[in-house]
C-alpha positions in Angstrom: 60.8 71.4 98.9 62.3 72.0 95.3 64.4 75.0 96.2 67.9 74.6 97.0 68.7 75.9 100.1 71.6 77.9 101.0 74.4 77.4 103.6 77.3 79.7 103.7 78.4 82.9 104.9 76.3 86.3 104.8 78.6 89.0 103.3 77.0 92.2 104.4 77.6 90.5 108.4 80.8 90.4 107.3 80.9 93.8 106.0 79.7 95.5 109.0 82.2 93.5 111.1 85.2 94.8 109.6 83.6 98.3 109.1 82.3 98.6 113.2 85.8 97.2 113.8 87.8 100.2 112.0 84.7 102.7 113.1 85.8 101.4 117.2 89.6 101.5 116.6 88.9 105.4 114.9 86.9 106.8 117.9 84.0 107.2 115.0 86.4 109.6 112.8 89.1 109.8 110.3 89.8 109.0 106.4 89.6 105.6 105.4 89.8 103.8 102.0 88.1 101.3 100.6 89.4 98.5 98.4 86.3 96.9 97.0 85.8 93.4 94.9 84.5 92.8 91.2 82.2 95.5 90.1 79.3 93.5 89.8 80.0 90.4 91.8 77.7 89.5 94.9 80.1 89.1 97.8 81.9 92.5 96.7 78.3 94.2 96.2 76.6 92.8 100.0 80.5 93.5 101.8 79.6 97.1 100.6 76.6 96.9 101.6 77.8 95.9 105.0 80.7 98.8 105.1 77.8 101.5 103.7 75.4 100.2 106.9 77.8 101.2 109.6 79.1 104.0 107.6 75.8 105.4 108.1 76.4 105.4 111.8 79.5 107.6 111.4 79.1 110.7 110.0 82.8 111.7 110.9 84.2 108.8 109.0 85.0 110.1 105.8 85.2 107.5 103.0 88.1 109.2 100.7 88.6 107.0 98.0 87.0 103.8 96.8 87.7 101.5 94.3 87.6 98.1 92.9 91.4 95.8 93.5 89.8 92.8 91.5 90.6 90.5 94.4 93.8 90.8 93.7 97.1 91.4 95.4 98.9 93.7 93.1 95.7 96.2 92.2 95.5 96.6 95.6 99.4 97.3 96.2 99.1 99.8 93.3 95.8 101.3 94.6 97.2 101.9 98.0 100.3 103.9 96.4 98.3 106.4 94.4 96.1 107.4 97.5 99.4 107.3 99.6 101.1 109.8 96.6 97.7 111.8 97.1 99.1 113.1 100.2 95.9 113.1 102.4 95.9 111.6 106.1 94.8 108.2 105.8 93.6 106.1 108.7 92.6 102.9 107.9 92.0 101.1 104.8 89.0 98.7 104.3 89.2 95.8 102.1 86.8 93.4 100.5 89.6 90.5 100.6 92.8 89.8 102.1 94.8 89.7 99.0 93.6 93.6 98.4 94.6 94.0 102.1 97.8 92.6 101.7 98.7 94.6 98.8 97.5 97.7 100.6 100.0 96.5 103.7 102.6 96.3 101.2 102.1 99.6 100.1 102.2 101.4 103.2 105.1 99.1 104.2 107.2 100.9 101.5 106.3 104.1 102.2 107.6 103.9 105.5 104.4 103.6 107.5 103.8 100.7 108.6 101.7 100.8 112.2 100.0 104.3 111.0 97.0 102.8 109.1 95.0 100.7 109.8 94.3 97.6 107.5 91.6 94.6 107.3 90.6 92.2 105.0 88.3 89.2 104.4 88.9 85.2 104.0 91.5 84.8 106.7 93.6 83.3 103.8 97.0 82.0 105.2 98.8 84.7 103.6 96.9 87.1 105.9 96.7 85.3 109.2 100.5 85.0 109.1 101.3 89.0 109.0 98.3 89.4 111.6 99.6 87.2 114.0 102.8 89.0 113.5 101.1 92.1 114.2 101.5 93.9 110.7 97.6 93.9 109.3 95.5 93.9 111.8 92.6 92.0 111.2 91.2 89.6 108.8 87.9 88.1 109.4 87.4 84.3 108.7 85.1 82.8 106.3 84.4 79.7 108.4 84.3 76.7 105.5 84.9 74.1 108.0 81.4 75.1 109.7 79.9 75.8 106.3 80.9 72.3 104.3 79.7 70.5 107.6 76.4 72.6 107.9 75.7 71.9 104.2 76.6 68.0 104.5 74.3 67.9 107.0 71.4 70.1 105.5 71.9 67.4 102.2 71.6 64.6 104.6 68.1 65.8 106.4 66.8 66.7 102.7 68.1 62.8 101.7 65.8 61.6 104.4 62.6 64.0 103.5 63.4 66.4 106.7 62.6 70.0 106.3 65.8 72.3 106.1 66.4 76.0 106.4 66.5 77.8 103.2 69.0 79.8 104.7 71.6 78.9 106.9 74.0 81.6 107.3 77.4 80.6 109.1 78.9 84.1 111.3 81.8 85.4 110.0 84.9 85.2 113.0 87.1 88.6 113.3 90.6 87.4 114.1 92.7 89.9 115.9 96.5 89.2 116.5 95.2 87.9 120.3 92.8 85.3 118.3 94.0 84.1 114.9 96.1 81.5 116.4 93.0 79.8 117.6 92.4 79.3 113.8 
């Protein structure tokens, strides 16, 4: 087999985890914003993908803003302060990364509402299990490298030895809660 395989996680799963898990939490209604990765980059398109999937499910959910944070920390902060200034009711926010997430946290932390919206992020980066365990974002869900670099060791092992492999070996993505992220 000449093709490489692929071992890793599948985005759009974890889009549609952190999407069901905000759609649950909201009862299936309210305002929620979206902070969404590099216009154009694979991860940011397939999480949206995921979001969009369960989205579909909800016809009460109503998506008010959406935009792309870059990944980073301090787009996503300054993202989350413009919709806050916009003065609509917002329930949750939905982002494509924790560092987005964090931002977003930070922003609602200043404006004195911290606990009203809900916030979740990808990567289960350190920086975001800490304030989860703490009970200030509420979920990040894990990328699980450990399982992926061991899966993928062992998938260039078997193809070493001439064994047939998967061409596709996708690891699930693990939502961690403030009950669970100390397991991780």
């Amino acid at each position: 087999n000449t093709l490489c395989p692929f071992v890793g996680q599948n985005d759009t799963d974890a889009g549609e985890m952190e999407m069901q898990w905000i759609a649950d939490q909201l009862g299936g209604k309210g305002n929620i914003v979206v902070l969404e990765g590099p216009t154009g980059n694979s991860a940011a398109i397939q999480r949206n993908d995921g979001i969009n999937n369960i989205l579909a499910e909800y016809p009460d959910i109503k998506v008010l803003y959406t935009q792309t944070g870059n990944w980073n920390r301090e787009e996503g902060m300054a993202l989350m302060e413009t919709w806050l200034q916009m003065g609509q009711q917002i329930d949750a926010v939905v982002a494509h990364n924790d560092e987005m997430a964090l931002g977003a946290y930070d922003a609602i932390a200043d404006a004195g509402k911290a606990g009203e919206i809900l916030v979740i992020g990808i990567d289960a980066i350190q920086a975001a299990k800490e304030p989860v365990a703490a009970g200030e974002m509420d979920v990040t869900i894990l990328q699980d490298v450990e399982t992926i670099a061991k899966t993928a060791i062992d998938t260039a092992v078997k193809m070493a030895k001439g064994e047939e492999v998967e061409q596709f070996t996708y690891i699930a993505p693990v939502l961690l809660t403030k009950d669970t992220v100390g397991d991780y």
